[in-house]
C-alpha positions in Angstrom: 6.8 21.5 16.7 3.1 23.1 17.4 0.0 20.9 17.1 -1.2 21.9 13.5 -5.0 22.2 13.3 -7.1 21.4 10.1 -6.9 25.4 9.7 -3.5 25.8 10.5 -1.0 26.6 7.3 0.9 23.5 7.2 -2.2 21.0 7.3 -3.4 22.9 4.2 -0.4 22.4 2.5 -0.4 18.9 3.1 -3.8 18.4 1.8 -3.0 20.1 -1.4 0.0 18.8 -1.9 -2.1 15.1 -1.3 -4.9 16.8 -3.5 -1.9 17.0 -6.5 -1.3 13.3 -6.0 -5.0 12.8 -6.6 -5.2 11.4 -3.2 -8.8 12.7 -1.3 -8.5 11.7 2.3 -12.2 12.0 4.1 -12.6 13.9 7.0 -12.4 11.3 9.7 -8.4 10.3 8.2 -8.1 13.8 8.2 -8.3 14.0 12.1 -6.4 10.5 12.3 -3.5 11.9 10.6 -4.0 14.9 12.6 -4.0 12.8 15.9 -0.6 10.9 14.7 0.9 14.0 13.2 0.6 15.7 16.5 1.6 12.5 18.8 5.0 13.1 18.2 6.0 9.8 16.5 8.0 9.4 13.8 6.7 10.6 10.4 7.6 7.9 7.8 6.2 6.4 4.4 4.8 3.0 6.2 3.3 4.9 9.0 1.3 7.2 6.8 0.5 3.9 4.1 -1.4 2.8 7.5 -3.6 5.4 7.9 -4.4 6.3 4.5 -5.5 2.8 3.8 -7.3 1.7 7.4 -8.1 5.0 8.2 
């Protein structure tokens, strides 16, 4: 998979689909998700919980 970027397609498309969930994620768990999105790991429900709630 390639590194997305916060320009790239597929990170917009996340953020909009987060945006229809009335979800806002600031800019600095925008790069954290970037970061863990991008590491490789495995994507899951709990692992994206963490980040969304400490950031």
């Amino acid at each position: 998979m390639r590194k997305l970027t916060v320009d790239s397609v597929e990170f917009k498309r996340i953020m909009h689909n987060l945006h229809i969930e009335e979800l806002d994620i600031s800019s600095k768990r925008q790069q954290r998700l970037l970061e863990f999105i991008n590491s490789g790991q495995q994507i899951t429900v709990g692992a994206l919980k963490e980040i969304y709630q400490n950031g």
